[in-house]
N, CA, C and O of each residue as an XYZ file, in Angstrom:
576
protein
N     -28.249     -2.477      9.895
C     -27.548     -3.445      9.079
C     -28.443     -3.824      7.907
O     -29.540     -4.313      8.176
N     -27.993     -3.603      6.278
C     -28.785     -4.105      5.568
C     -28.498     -5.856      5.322
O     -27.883     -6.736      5.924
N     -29.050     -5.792      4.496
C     -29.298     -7.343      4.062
C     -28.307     -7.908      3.783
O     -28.244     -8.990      4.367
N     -26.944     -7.571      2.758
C     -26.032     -7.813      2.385
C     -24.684     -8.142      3.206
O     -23.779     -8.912      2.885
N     -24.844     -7.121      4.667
C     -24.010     -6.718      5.720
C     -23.871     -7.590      6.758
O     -24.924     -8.144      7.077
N     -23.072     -7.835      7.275
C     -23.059     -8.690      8.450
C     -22.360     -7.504      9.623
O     -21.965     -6.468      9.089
N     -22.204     -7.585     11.013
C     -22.422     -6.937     12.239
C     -20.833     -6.136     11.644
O     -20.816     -5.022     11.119
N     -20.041     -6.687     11.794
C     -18.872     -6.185     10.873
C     -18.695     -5.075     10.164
O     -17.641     -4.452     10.041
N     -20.022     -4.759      9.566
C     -20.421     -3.937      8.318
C     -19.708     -4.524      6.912
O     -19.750     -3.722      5.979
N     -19.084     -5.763      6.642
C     -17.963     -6.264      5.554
C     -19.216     -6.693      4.591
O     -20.042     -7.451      5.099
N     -19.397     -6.323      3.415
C     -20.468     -6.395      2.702
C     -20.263     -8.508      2.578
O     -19.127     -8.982      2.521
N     -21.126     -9.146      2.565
C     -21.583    -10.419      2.535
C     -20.941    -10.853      0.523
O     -20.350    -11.849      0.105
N     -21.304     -9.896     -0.044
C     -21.396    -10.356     -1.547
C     -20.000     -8.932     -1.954
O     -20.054     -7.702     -1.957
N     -19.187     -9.669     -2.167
C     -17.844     -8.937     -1.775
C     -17.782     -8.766     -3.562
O     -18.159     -9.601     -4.384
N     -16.991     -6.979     -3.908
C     -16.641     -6.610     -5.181
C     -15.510     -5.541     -4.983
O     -15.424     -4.754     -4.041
N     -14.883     -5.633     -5.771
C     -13.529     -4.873     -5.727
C     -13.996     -3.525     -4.924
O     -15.129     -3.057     -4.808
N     -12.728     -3.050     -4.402
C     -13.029     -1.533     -3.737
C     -12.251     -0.493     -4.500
O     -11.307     -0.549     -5.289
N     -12.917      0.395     -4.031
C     -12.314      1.703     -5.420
C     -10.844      1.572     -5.625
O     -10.100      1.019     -4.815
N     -10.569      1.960     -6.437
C      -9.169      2.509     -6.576
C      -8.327      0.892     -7.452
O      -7.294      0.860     -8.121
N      -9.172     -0.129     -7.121
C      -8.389     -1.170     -7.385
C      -8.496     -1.823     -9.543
O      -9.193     -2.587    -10.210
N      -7.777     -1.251     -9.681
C      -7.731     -1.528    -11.247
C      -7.858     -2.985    -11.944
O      -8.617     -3.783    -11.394
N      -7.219     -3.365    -13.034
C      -6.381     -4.281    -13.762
C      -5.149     -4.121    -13.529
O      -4.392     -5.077    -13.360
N      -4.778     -2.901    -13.488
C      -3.329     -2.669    -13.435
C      -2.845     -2.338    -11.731
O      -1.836     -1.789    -11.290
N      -3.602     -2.714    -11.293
C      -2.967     -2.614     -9.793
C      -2.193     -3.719     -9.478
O      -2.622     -4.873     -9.472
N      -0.759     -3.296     -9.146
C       0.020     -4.563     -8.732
C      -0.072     -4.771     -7.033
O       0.327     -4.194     -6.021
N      -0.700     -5.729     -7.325
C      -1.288     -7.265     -6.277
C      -0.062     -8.409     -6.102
O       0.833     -8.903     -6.788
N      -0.401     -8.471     -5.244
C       0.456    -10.393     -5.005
C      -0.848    -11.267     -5.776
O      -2.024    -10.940     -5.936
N      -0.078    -12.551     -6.185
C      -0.738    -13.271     -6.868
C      -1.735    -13.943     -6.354
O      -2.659    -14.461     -6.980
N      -1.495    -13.943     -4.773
C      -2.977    -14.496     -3.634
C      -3.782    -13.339     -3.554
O      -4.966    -13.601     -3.342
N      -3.578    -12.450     -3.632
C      -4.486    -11.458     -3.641
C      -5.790    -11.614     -5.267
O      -6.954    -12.010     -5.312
N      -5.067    -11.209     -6.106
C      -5.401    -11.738     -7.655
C      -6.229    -12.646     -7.777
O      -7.351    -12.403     -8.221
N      -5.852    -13.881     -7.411
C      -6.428    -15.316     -7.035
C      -8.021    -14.786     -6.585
O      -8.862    -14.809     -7.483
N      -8.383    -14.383     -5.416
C      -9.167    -13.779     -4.236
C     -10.082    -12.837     -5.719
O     -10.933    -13.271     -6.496
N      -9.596    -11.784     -5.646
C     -10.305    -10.637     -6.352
C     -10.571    -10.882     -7.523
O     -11.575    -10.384     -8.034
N      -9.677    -11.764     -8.271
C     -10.510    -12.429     -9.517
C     -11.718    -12.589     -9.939
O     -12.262    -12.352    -11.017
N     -12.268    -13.257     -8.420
C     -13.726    -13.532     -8.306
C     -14.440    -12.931     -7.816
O     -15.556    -13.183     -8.270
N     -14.466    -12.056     -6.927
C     -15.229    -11.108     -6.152
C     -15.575    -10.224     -6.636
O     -14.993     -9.142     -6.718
N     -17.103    -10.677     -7.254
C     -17.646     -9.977     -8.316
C     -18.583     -8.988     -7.894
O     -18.964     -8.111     -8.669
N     -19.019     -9.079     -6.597
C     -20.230     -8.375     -6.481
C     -21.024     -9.043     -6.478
O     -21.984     -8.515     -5.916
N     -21.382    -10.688     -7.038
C     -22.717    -11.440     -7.125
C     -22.203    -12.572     -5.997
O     -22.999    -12.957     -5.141
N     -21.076    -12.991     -6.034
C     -20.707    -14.156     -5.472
C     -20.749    -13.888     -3.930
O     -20.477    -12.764     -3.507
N     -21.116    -14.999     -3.014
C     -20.819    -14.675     -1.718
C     -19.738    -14.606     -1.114
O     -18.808    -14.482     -1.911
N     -19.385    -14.631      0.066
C     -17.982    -14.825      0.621
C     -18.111    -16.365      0.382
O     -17.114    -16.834     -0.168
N     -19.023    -17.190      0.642
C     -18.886    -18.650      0.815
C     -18.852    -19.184     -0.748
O     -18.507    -20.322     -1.067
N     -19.185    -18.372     -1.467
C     -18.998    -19.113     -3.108
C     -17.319    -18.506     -3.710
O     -16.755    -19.031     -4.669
N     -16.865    -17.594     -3.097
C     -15.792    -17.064     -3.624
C     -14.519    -17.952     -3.217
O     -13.517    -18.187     -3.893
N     -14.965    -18.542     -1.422
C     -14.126    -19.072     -1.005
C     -13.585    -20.612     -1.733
O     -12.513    -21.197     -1.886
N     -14.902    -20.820     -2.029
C     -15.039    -22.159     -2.664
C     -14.552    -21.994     -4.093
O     -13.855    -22.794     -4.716
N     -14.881    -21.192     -4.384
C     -14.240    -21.046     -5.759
C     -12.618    -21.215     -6.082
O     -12.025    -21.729     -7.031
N     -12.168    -20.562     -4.882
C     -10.660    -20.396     -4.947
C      -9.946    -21.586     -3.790
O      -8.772    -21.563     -3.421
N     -10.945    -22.545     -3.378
C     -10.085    -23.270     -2.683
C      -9.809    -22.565     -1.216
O      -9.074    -23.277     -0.531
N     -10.096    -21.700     -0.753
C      -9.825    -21.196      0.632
C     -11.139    -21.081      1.486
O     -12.330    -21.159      1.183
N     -10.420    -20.850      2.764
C     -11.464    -20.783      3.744
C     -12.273    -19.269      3.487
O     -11.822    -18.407      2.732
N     -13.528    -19.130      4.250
C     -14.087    -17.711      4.557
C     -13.228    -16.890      5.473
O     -13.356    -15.679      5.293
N     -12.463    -17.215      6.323
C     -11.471    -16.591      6.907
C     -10.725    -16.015      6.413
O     -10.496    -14.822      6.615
N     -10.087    -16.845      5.529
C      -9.090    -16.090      4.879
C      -9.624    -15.111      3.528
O      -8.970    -14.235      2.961
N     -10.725    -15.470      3.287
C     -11.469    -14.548      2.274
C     -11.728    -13.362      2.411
O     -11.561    -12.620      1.443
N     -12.114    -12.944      3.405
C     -12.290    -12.170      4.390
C     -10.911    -11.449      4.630
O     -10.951    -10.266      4.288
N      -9.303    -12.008      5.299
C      -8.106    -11.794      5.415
C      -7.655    -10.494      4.274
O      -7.323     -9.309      4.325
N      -7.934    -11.811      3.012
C      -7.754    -11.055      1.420
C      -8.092     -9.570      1.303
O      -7.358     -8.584      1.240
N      -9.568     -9.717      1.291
C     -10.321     -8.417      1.468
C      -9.537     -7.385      2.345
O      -9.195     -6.255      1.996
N      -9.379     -7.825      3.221
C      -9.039     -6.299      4.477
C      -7.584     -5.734      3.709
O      -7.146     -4.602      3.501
N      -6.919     -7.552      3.308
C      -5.102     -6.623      2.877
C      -5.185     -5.916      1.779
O      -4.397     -5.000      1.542
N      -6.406     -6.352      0.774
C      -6.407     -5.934     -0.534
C      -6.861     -4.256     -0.407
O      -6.684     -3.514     -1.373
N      -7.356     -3.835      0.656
C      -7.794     -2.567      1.213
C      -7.334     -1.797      1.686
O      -7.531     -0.650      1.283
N      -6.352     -2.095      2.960
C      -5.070     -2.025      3.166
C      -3.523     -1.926      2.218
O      -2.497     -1.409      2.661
N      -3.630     -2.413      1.142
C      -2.540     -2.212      0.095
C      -3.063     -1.300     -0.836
O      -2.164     -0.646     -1.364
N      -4.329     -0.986     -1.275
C      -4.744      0.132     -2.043
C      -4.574      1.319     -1.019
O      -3.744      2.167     -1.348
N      -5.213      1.497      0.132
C      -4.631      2.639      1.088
C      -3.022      3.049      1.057
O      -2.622      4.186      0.804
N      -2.042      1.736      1.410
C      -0.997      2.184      1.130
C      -0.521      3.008     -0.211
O       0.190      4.008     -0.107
N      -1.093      2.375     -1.814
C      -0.763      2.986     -2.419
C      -0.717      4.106     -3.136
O       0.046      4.619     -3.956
N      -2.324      4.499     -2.313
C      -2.679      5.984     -2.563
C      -1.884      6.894     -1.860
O      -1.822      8.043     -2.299
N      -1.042      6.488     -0.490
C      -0.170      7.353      0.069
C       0.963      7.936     -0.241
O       1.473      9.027      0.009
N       1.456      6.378     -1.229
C       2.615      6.833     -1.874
C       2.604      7.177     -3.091
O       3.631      7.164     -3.769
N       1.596      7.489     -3.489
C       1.202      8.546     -4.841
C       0.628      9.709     -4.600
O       0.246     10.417     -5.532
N       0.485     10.077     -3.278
C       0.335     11.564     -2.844
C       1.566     12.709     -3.461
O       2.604     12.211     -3.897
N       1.432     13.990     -3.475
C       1.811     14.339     -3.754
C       2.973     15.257     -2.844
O       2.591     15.963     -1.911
N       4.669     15.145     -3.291
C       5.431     15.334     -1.862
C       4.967     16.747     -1.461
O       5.182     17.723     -2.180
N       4.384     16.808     -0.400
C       4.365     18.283      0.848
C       5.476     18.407      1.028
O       6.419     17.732      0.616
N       5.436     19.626      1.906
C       6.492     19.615      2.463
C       6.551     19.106      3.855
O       7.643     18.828      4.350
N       5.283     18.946      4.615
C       5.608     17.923      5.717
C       5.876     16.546      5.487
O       6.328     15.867      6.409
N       5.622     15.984      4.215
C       5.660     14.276      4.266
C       7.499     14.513      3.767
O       8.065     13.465      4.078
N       8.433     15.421      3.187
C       9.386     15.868      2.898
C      10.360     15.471      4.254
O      11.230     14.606      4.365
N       9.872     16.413      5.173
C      10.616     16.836      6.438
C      10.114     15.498      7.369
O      10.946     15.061      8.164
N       9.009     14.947      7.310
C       9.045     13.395      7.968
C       9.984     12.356      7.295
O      10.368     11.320      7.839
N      10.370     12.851      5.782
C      10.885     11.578      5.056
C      12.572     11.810      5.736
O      13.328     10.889      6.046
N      12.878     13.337      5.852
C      14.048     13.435      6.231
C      14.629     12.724      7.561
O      15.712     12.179      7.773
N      13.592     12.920      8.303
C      13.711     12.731      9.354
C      13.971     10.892      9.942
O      14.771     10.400     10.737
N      13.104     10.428      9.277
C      13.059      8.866      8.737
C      14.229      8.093      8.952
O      14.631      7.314      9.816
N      14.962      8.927      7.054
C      16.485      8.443      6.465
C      17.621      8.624      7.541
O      18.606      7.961      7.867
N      16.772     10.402      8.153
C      18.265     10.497      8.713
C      18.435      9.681      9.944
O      19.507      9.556     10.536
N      17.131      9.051     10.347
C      17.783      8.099     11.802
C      18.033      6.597     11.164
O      18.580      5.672     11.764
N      17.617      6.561     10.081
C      18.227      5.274      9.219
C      20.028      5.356      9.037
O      20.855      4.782      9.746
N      20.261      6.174      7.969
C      21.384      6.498      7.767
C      22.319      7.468      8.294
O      23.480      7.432      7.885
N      21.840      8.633      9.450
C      22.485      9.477      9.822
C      22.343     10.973      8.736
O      21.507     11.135      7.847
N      23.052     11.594      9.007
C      23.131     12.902      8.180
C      23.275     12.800      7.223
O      22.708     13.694      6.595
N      24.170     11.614      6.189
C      23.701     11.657      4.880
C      22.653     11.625      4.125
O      22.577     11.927      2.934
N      21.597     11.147      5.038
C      19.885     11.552      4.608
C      19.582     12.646      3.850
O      18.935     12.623      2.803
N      20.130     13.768      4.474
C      19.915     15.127      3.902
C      20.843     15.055      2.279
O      20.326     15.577      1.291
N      22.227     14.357      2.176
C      22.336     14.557      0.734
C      21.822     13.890      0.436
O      22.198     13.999     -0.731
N      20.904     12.832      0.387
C      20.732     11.660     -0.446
C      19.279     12.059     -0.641
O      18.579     11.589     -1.538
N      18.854     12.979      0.276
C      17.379     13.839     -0.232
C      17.491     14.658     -1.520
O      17.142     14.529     -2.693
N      18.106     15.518     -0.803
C      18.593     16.746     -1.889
C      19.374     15.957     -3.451
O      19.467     16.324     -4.623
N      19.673     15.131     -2.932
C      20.490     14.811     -4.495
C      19.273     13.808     -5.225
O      19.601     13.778     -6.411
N      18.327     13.180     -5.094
C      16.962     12.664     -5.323
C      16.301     13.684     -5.825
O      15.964     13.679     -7.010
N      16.001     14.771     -4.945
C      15.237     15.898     -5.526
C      15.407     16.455     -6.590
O      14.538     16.614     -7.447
N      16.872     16.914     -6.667
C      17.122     17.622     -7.759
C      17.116     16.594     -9.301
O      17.303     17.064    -10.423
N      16.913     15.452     -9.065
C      16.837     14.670    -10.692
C      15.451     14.272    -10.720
O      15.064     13.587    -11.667
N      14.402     14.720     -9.514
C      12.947     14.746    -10.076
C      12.451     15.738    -10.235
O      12.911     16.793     -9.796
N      11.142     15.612    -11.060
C      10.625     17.125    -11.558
C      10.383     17.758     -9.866
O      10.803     17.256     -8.824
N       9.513     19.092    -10.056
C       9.404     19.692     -9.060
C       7.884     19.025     -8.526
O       7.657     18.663     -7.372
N       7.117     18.978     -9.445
C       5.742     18.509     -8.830
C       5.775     16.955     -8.546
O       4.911     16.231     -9.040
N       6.951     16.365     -7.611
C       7.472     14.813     -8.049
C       5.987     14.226     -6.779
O       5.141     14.945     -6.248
N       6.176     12.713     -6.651
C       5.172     12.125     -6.052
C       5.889     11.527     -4.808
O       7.115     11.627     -4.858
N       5.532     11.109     -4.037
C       6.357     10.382     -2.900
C       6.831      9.557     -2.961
O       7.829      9.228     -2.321
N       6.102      8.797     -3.971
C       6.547      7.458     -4.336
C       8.281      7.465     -5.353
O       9.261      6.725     -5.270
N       8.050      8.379     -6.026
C       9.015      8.530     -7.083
C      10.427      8.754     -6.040
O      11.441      8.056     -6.069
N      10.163      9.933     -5.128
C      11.554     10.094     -3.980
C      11.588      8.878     -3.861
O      12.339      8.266     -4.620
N      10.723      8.070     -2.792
C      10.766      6.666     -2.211
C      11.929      5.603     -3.359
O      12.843      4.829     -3.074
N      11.308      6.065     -4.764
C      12.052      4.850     -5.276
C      13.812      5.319     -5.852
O      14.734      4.689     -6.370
N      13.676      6.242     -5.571
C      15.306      6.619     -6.411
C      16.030      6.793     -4.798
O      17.239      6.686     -5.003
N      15.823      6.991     -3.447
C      16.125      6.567     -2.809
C      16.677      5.178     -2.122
O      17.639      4.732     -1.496
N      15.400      4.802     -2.673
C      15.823      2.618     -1.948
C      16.972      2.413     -2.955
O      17.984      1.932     -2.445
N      17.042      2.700     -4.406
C      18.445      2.337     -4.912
C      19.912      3.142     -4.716
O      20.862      2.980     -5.482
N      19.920      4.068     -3.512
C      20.818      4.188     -3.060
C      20.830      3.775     -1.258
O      21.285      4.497     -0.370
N      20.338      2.727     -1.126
C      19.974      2.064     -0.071
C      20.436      0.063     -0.082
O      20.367     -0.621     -1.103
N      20.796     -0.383      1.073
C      21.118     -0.927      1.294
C      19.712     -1.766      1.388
O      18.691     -1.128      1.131
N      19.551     -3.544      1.837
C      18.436     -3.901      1.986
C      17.984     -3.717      3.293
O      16.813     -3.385      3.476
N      18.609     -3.855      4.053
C      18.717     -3.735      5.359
C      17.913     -2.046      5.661
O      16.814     -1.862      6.185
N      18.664     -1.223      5.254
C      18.273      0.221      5.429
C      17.064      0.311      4.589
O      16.373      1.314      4.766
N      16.691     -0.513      3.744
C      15.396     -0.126      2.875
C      14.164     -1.084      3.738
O      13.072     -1.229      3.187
N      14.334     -1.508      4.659
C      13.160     -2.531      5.296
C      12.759     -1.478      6.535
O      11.585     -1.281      6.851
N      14.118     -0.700      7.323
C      14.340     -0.067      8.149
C      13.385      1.076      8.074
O      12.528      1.125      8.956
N      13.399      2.040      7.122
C      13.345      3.075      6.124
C      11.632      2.792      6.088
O      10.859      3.425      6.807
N      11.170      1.667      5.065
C       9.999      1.420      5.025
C       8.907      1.123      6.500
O       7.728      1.332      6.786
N      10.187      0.484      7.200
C       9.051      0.256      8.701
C       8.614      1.594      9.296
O       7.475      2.016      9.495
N      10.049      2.274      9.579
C       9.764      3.723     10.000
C       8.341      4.716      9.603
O       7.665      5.427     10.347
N       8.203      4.427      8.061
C       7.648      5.703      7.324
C       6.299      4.651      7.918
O       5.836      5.045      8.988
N       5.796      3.676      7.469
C       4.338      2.928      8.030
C       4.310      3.186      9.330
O       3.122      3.428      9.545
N       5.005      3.301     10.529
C       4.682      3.792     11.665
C       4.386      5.286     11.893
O       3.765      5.799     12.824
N       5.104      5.997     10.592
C       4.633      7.213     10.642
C       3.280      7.407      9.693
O       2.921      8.517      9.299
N       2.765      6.500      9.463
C       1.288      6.839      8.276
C       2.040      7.329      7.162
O       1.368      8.207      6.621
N       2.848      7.203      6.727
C       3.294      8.057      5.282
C       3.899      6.537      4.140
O       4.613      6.959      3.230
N       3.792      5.696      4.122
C       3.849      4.815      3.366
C       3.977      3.126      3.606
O       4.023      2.367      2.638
């Protein structure tokens, strides 16, 4: 354990983790949190800074890590296994129309499309209900 580290391994003097931009869309408690987490500040000066506990400072951190993971998944690029899991998904969401509502998605994105891009021209032919459904499914399957 170095100096910085606590048993955890969660670095003590907390700074953004890769991937996380300006332009990464965050919830605004998240924002709040990472605003400050500069790399110099502690967990106990960050907390204080923002009015929250170290607990939840800490909380921030893991989701803010956790939501960059998610969003690198859904900017992967579609395989054809994350394809045939997505089918598989819709179709116990919606039944067999899964398969047109794939195929008819596909064909109005380019060929080298992203997962995310299916994901989103899908949910707008989706109900809310079927789009919470849809989303729980694919996170139990690791794919978004």
């Amino acid at each position: 354990m170095t100096g910085g580290e606590r048993a955890s391994g969660e670095l003590e003097y907390p700074a953004w983790p890769p991937g996380l931009t300006d332009h990464t869309a965050l919830p605004y408690g998240f924002w709040r949190i990472m605003h400050v987490a500069d790399g110099r500040r502690s967990i106990e000066r960050v907390a204080q800074a923002v009015g929250a506990s170290e607990p939840q400072v800490r909380q921030v951190l893991t989701d803010v890590r956790r939501w960059l993971d998610r969003i690198a998944v859904r900017e992967q690029p579609l395989t054809a296994e994350t394809q045939e899991a997505l089918r598989q998904a819709l179709n116990s969401v919606v039944g067999p129309m899964g398969e047109l509502m794939i195929d008819d998605a596909l064909d109005d994105l380019p060929e080298d499309t992203a997962l995310s891009a299916l994901l989103t021209s899908l949910n707008t032919q989706l109900s809310e209900a079927h789009r919470q459904t849809l989303a729980r499914l694919l996170r139990t399957r690791g794919i978004a």
